[in-house]
mmCIF file of the C-alpha atoms, coordinates in Angstrom:
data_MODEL
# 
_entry.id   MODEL 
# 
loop_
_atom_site.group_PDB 
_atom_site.id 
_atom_site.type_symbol 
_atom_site.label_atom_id 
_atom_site.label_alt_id 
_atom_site.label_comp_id 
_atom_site.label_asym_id 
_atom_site.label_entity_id 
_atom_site.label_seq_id 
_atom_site.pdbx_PDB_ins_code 
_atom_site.Cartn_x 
_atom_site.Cartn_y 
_atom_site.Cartn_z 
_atom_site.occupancy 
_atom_site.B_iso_or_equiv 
_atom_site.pdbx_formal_charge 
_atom_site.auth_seq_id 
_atom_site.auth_comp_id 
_atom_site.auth_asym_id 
_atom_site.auth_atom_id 
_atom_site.pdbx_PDB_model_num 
ATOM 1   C CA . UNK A 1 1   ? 63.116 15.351 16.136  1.00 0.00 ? 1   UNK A CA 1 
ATOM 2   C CA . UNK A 1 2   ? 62.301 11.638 16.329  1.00 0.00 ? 2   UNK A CA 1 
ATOM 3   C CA . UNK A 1 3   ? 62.182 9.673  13.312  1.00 0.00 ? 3   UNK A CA 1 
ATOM 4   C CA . UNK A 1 4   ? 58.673 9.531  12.519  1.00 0.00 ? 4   UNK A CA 1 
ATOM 5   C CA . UNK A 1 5   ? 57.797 12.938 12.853  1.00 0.00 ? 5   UNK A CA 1 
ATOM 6   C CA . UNK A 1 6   ? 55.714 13.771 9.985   1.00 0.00 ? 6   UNK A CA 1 
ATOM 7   C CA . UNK A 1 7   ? 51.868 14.889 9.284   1.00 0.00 ? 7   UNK A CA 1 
ATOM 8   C CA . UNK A 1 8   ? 50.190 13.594 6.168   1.00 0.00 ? 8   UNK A CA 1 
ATOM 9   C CA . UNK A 1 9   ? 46.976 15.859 4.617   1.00 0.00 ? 9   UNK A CA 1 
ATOM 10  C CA . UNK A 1 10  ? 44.274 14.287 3.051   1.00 0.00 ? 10  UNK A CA 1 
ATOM 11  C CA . UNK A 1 11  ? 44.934 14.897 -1.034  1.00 0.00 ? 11  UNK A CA 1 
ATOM 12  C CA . UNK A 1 12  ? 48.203 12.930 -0.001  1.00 0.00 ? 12  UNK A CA 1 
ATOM 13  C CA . UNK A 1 13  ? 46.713 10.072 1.716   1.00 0.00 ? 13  UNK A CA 1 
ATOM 14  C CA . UNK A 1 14  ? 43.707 9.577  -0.273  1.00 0.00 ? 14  UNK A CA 1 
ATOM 15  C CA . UNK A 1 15  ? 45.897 8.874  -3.385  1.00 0.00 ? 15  UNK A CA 1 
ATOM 16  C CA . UNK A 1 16  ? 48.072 6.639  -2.281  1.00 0.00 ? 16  UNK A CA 1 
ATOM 17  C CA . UNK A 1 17  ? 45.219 4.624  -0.638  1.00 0.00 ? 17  UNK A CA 1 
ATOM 18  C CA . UNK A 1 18  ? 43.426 4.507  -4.237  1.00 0.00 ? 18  UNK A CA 1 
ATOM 19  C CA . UNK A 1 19  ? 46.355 3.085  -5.819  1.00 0.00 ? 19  UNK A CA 1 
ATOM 20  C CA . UNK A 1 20  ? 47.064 0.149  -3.412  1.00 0.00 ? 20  UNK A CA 1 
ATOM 21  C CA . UNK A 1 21  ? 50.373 2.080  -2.160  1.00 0.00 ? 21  UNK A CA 1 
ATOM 22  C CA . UNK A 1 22  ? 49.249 2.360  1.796   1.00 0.00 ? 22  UNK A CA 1 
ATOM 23  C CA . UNK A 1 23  ? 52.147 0.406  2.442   1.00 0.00 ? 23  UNK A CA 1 
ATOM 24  C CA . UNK A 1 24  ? 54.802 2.083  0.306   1.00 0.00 ? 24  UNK A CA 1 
ATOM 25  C CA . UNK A 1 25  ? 53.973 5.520  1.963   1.00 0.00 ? 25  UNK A CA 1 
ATOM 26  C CA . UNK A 1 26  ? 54.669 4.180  5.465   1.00 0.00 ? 26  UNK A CA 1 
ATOM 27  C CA . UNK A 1 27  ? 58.032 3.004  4.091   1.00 0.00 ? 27  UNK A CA 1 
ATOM 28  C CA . UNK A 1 28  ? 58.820 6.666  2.662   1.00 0.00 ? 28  UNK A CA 1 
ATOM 29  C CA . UNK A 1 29  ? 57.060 8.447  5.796   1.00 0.00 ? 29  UNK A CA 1 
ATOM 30  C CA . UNK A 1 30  ? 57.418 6.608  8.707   1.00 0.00 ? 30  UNK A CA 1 
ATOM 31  C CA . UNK A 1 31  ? 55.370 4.096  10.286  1.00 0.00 ? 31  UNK A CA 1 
ATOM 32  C CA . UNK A 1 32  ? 52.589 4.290  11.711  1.00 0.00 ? 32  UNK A CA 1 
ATOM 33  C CA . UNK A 1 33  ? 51.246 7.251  9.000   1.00 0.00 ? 33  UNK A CA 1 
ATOM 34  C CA . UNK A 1 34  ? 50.582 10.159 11.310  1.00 0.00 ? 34  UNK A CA 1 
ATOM 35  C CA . UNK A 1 35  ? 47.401 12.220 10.086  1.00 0.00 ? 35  UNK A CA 1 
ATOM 36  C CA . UNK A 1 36  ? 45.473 15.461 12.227  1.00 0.00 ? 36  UNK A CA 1 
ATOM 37  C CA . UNK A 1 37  ? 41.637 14.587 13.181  1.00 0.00 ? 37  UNK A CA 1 
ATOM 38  C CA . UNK A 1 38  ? 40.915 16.957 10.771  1.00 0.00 ? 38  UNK A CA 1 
ATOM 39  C CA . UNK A 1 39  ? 41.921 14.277 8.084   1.00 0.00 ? 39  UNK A CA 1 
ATOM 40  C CA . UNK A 1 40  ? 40.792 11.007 9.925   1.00 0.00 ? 40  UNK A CA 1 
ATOM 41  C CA . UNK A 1 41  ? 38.587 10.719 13.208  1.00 0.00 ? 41  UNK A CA 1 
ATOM 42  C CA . UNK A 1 42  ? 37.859 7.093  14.063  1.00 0.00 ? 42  UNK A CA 1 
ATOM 43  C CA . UNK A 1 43  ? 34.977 8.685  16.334  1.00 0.00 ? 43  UNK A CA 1 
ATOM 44  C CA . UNK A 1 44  ? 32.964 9.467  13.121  1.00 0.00 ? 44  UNK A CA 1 
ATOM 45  C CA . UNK A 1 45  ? 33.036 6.170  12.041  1.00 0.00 ? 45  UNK A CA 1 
ATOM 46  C CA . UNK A 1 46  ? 30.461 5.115  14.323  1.00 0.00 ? 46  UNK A CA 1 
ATOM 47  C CA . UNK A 1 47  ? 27.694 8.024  14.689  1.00 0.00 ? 47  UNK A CA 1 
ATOM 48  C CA . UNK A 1 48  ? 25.042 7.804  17.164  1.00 0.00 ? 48  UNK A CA 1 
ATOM 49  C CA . UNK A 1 49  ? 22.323 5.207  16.548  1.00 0.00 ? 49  UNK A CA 1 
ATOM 50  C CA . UNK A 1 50  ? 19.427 6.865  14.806  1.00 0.00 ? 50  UNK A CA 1 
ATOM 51  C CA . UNK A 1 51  ? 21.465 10.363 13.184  1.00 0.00 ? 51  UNK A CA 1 
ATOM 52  C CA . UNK A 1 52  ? 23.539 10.648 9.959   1.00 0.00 ? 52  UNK A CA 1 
ATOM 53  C CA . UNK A 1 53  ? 26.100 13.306 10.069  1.00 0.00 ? 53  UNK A CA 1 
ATOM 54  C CA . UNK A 1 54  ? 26.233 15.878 7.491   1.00 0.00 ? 54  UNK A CA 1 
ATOM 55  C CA . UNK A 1 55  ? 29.766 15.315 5.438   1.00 0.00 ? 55  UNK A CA 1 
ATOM 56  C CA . UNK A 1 56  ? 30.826 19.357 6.227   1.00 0.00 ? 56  UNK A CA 1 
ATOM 57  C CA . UNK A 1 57  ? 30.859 17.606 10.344  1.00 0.00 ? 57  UNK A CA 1 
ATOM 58  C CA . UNK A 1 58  ? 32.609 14.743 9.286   1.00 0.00 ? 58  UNK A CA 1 
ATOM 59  C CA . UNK A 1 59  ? 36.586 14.502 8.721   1.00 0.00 ? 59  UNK A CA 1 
ATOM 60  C CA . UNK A 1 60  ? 37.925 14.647 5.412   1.00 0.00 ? 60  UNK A CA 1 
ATOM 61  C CA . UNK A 1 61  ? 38.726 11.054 4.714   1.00 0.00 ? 61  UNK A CA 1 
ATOM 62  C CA . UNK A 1 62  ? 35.276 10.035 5.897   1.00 0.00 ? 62  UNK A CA 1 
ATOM 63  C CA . UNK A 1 63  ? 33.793 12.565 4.116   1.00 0.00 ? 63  UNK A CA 1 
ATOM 64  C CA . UNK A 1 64  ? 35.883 10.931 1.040   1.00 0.00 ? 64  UNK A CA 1 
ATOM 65  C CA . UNK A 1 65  ? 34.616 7.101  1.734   1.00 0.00 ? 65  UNK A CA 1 
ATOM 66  C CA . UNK A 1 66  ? 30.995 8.331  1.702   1.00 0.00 ? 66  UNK A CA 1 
ATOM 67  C CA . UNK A 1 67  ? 31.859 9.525  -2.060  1.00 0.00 ? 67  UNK A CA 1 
ATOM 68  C CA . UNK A 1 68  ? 33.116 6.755  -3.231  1.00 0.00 ? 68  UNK A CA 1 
ATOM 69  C CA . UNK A 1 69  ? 30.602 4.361  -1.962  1.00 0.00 ? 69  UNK A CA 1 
ATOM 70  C CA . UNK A 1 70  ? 27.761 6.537  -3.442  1.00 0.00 ? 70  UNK A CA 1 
ATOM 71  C CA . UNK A 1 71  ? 29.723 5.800  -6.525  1.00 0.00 ? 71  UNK A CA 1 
ATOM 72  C CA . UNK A 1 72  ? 30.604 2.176  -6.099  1.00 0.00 ? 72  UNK A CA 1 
ATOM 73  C CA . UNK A 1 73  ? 26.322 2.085  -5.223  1.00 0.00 ? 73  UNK A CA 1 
ATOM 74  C CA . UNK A 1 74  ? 25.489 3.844  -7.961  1.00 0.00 ? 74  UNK A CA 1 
ATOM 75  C CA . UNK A 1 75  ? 27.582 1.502  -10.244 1.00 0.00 ? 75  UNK A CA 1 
ATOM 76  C CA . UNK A 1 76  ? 26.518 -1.897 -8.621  1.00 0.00 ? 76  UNK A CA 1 
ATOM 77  C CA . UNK A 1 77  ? 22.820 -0.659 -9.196  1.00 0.00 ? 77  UNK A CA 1 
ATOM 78  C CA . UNK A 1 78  ? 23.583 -0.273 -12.851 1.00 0.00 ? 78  UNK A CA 1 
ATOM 79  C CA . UNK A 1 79  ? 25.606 -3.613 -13.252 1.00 0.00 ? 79  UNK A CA 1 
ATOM 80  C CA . UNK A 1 80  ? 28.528 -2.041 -14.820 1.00 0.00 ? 80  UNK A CA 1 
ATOM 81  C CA . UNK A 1 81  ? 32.180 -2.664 -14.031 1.00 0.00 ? 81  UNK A CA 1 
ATOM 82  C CA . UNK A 1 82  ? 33.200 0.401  -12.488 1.00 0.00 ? 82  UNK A CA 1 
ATOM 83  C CA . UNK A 1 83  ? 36.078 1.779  -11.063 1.00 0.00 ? 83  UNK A CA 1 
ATOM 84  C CA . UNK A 1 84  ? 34.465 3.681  -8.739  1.00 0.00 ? 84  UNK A CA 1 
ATOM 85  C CA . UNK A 1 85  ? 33.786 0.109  -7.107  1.00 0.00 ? 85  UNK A CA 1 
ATOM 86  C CA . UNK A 1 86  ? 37.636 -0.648 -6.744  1.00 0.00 ? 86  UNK A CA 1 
ATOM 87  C CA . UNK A 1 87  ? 38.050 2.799  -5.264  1.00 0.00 ? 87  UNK A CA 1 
ATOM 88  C CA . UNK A 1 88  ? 35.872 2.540  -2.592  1.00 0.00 ? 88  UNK A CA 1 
ATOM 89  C CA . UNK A 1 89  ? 37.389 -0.882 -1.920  1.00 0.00 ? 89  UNK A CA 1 
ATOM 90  C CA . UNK A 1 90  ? 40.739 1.258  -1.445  1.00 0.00 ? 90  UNK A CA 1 
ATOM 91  C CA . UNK A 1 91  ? 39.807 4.413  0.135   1.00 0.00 ? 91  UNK A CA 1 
ATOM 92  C CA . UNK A 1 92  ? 37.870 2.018  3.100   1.00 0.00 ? 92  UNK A CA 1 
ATOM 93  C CA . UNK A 1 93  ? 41.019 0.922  3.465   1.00 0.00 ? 93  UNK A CA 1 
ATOM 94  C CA . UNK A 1 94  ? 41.594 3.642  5.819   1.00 0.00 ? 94  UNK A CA 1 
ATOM 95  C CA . UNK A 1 95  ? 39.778 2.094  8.334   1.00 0.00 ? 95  UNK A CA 1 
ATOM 96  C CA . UNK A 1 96  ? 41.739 -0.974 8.429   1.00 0.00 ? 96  UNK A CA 1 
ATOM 97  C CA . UNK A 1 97  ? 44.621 0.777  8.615   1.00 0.00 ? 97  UNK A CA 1 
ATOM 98  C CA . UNK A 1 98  ? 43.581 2.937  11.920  1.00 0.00 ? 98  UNK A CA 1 
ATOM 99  C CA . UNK A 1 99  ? 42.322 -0.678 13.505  1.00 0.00 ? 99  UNK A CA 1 
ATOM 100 C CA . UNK A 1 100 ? 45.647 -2.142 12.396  1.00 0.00 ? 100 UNK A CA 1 
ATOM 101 C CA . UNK A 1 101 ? 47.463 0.465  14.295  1.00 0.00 ? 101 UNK A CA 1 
ATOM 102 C CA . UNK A 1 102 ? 49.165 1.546  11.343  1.00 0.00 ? 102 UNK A CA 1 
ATOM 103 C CA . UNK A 1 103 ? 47.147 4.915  11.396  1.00 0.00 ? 103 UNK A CA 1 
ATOM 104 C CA . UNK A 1 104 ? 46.979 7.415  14.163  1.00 0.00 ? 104 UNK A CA 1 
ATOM 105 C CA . UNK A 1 105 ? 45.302 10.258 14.457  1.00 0.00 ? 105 UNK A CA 1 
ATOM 106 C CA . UNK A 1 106 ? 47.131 13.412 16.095  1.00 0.00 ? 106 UNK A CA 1 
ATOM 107 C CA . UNK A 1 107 ? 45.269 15.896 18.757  1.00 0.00 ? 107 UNK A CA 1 
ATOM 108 C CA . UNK A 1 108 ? 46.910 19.383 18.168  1.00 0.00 ? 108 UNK A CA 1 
ATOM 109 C CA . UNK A 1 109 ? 47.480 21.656 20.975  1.00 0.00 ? 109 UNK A CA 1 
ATOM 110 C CA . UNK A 1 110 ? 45.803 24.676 22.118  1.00 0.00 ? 110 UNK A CA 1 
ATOM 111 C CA . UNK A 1 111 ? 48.519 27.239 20.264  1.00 0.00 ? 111 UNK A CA 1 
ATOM 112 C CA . UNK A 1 112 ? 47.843 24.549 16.918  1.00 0.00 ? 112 UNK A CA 1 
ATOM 113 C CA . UNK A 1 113 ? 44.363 25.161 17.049  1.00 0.00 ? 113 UNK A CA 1 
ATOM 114 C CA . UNK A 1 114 ? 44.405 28.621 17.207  1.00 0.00 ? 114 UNK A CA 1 
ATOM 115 C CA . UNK A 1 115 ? 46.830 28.330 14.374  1.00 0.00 ? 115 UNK A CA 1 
ATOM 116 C CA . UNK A 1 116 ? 44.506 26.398 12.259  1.00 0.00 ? 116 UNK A CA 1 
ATOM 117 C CA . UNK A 1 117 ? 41.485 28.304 13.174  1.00 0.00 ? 117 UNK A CA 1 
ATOM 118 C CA . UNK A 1 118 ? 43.540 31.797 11.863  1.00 0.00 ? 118 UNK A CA 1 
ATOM 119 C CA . UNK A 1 119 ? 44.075 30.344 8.565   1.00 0.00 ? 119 UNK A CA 1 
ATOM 120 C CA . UNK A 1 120 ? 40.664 29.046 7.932   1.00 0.00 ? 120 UNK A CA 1 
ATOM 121 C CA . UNK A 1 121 ? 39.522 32.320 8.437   1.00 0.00 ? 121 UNK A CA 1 
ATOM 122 C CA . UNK A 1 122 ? 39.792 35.601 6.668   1.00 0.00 ? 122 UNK A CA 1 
ATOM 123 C CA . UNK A 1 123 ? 42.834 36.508 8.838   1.00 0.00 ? 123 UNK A CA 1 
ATOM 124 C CA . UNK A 1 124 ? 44.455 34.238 6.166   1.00 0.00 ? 124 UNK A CA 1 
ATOM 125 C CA . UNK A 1 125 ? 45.377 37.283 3.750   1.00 0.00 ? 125 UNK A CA 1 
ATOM 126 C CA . UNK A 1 126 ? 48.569 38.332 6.424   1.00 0.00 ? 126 UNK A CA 1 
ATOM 127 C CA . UNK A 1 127 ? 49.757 34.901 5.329   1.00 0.00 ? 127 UNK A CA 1 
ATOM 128 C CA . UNK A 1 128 ? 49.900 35.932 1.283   1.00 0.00 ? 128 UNK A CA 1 
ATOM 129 C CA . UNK A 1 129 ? 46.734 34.075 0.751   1.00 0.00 ? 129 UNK A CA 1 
ATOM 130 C CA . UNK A 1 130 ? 42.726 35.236 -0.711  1.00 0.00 ? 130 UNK A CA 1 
ATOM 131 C CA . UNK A 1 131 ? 41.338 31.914 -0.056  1.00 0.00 ? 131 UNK A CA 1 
ATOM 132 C CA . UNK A 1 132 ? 41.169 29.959 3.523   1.00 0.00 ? 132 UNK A CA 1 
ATOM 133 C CA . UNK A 1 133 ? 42.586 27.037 3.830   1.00 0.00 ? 133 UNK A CA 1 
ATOM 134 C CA . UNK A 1 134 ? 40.514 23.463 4.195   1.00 0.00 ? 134 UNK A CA 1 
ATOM 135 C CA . UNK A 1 135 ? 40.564 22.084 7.754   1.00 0.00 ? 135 UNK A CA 1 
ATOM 136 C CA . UNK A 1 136 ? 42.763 19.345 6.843   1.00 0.00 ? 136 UNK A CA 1 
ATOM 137 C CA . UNK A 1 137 ? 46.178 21.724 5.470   1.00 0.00 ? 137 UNK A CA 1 
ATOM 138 C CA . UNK A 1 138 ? 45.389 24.404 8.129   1.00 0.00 ? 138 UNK A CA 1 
ATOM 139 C CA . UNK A 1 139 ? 45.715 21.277 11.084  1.00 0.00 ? 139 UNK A CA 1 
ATOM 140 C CA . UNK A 1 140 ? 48.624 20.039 9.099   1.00 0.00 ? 140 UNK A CA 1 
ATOM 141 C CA . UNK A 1 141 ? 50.318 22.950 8.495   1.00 0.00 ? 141 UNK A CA 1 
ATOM 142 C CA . UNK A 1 142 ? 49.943 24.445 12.227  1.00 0.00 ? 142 UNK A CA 1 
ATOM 143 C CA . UNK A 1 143 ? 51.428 20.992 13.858  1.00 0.00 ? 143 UNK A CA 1 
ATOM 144 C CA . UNK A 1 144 ? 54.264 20.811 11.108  1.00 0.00 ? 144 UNK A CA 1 
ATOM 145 C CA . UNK A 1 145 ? 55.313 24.322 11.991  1.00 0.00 ? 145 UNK A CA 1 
ATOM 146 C CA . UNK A 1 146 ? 54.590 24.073 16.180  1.00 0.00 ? 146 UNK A CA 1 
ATOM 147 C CA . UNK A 1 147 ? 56.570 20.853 15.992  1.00 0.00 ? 147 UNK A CA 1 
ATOM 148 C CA . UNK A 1 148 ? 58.892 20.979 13.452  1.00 0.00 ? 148 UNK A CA 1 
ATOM 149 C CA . UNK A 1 149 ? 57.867 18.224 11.427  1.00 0.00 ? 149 UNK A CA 1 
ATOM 150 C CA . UNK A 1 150 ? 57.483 17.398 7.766   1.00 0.00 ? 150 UNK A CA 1 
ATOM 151 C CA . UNK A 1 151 ? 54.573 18.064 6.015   1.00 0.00 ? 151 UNK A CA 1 
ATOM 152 C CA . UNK A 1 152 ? 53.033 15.763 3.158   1.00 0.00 ? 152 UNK A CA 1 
ATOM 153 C CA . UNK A 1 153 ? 50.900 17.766 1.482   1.00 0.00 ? 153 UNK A CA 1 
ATOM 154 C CA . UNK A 1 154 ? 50.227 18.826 -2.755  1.00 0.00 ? 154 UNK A CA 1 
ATOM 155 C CA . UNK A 1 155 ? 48.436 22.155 -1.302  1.00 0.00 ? 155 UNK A CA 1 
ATOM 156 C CA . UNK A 1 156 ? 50.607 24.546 -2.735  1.00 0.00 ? 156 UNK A CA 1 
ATOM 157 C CA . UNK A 1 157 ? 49.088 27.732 -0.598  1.00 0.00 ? 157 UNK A CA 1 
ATOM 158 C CA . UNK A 1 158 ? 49.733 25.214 2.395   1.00 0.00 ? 158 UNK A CA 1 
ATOM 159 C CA . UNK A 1 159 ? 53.284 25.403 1.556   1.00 0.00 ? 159 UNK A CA 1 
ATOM 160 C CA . UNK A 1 160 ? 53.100 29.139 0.864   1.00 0.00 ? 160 UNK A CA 1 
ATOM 161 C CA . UNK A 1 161 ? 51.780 29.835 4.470   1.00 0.00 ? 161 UNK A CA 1 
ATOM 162 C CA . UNK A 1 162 ? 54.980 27.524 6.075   1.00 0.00 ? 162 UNK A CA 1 
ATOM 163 C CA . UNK A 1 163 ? 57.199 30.016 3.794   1.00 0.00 ? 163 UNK A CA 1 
ATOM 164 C CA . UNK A 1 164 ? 55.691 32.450 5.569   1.00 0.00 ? 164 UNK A CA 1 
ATOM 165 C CA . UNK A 1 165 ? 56.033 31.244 9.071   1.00 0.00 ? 165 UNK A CA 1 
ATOM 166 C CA . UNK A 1 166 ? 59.380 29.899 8.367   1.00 0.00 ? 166 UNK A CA 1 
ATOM 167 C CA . UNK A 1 167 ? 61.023 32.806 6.828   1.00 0.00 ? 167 UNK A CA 1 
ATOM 168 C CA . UNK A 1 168 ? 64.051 32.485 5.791   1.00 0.00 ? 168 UNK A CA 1 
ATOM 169 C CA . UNK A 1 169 ? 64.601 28.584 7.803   1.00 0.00 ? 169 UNK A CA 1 
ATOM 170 C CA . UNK A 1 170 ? 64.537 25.444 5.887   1.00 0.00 ? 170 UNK A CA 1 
ATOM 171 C CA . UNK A 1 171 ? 61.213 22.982 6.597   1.00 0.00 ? 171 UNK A CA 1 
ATOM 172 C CA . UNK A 1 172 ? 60.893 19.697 5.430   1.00 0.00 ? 172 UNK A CA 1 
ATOM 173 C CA . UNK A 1 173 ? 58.173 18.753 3.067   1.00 0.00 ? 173 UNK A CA 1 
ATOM 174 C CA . UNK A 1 174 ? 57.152 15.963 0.562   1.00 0.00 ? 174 UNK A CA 1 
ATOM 175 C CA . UNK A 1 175 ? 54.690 15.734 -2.094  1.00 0.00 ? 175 UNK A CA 1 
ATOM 176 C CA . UNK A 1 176 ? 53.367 13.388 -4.196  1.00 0.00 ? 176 UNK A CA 1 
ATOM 177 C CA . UNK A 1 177 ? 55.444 13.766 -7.022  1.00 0.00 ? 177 UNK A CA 1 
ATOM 178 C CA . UNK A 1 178 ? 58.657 14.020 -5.134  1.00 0.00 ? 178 UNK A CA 1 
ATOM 179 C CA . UNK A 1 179 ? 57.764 10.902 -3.029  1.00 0.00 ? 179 UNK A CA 1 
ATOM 180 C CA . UNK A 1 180 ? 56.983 9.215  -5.894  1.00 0.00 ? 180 UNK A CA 1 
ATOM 181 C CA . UNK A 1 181 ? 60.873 10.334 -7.004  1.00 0.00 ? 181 UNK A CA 1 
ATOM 182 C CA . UNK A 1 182 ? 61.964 9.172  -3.367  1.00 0.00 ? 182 UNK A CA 1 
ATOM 183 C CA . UNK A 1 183 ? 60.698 5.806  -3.602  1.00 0.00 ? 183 UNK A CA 1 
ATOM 184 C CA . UNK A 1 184 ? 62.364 4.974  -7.324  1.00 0.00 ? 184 UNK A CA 1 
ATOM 185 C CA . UNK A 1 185 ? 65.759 6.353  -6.166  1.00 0.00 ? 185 UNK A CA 1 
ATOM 186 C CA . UNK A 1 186 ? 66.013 4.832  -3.165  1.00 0.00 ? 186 UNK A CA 1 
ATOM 187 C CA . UNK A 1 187 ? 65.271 1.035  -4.931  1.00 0.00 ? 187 UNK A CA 1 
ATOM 188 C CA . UNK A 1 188 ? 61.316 0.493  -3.152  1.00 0.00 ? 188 UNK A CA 1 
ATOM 189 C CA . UNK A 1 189 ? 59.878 0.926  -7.223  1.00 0.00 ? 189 UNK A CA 1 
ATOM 190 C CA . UNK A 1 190 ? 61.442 1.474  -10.086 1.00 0.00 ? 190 UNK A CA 1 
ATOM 191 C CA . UNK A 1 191 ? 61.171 4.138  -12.151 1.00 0.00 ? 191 UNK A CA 1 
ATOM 192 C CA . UNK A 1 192 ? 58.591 2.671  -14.609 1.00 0.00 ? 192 UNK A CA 1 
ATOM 193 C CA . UNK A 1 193 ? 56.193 1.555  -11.561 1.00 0.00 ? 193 UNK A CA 1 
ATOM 194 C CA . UNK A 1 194 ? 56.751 5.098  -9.980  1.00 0.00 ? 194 UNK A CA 1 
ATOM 195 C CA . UNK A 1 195 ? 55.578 7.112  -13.247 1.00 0.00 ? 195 UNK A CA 1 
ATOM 196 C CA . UNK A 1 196 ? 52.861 4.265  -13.630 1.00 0.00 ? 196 UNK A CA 1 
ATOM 197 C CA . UNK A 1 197 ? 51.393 4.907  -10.250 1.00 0.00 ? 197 UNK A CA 1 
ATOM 198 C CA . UNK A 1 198 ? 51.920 8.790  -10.930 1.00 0.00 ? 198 UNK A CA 1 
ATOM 199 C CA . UNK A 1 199 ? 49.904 8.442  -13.989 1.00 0.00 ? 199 UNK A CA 1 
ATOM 200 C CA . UNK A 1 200 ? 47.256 6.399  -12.446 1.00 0.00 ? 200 UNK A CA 1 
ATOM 201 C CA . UNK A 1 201 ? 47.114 8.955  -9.654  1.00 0.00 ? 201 UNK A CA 1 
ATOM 202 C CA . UNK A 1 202 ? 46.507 11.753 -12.450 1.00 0.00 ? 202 UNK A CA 1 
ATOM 203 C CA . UNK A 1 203 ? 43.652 9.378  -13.980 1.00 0.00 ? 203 UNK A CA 1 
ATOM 204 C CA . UNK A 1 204 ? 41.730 9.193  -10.463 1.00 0.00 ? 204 UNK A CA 1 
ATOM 205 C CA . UNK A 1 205 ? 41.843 12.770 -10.331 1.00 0.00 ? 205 UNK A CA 1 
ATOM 206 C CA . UNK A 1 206 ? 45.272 14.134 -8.606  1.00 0.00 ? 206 UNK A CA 1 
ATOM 207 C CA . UNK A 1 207 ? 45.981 17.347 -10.572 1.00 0.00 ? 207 UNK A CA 1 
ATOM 208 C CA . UNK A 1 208 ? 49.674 17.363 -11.609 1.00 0.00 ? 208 UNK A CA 1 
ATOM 209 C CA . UNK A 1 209 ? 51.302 18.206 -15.157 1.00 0.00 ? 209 UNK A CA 1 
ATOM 210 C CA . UNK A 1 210 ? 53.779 16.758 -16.945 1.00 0.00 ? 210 UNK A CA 1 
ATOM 211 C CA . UNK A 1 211 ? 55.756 13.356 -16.871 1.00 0.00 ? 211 UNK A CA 1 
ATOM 212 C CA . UNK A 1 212 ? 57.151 11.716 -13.267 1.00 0.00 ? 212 UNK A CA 1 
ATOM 213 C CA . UNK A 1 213 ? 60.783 11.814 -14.924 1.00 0.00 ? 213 UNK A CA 1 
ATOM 214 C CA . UNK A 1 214 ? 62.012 14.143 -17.267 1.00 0.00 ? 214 UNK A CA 1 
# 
């Protein structure tokens, strides 16, 4: 397994790109951050002259810049200082980060799509779940468990269908919270900086209970 082998979902990326922590996730992760189309396609950046893409064709992270700029719009138009127009300031980010190199976007195979496809579709109940997966944890889960890579992901019924696949074996995964852990113990935050971004995370939406440290 070579040293950046990881796959990041969206929920993940997103909130580290909306608290100005891009950076600090490639140091945890790997660099460059390694994400399925499903998450970020540079092709839908640029659609054809003259059409605008519904958001359902669209990849998740693009789908999440065109929220936040309606926001960041709608709060311009009312001359308020908003915080929806420093979010959208972040989550475009993502952009510079694929142009930078620092973001690439991973094809999956035929067996990974087939993989995805099952568990975005009712066949997902062998796999201990009632609701499908979004296209984003199914891509991510099917090239973590083809490749043997870590997963970041906070989809707990992602991680429920690589217990499932896995049996019995150990996988690697990280989450927010435990990244967030990672980075304080291993000296790249401290501990007060780590439950501050947690907490600011929590306050632009990421659902997670309780405090970062006990």
């Amino acid at each position: 397994m070579s040293e950046n082998s990881h796959i990041i979902d969206t929920v993940v990326l997103m909130y580290f790109l909306l608290v100005g922590q891009e950076r600090l996730l490639g140091e945890l992760l790997g660099k460059p951050l390694q994400v399925p189309l499903a998450v970020y396609d540079p092709d839908d950046r640029t659609p054809q002259a003259g059409t605008v893409p519904r958001s359902e064709f669209l990849s998740e992270m693009r789908q999440s810049v065109r929220h936040y700029e309606s926001g960041a719009t709608y709060a311009e138009e009312a001359e308020a200082v908003d915080h929806e127009i420093e979010s959208f300031t972040r989550i475009k980010r993502v952009d510079d980060l694929y142009d930078d190199g620092d973001l690439v976007p991973v094809s999956m195979t035929s067996d990974e799509r087939s993989l995805a496809a099952r568990l975005q579709s009712s066949e997902v109940v062998t796999y201990g779940l009632k609701v499908a997966l979004g296209p984003g944890e199914a891509a991510c889960v099917a090239i973590s468990y083809q490749r043997g890579w870590t997963i970041a992901t906070d989809d707990a019924d992602a991680l429920k269908v690589l217990d499932r696949l896995h049996g019995a074996r150990d996988y690697s995964y990280e989450r927010i919270r435990k990244l967030l852990k990672r980075a304080a113990n291993e000296g790249r935050v401290t501990s007060e900086d780590a439950s501050r971004l947690h907490g600011e995370m929590r306050s632009l939406g990421f659902w997670d209970t309780g405090q970062l440290f006990d």
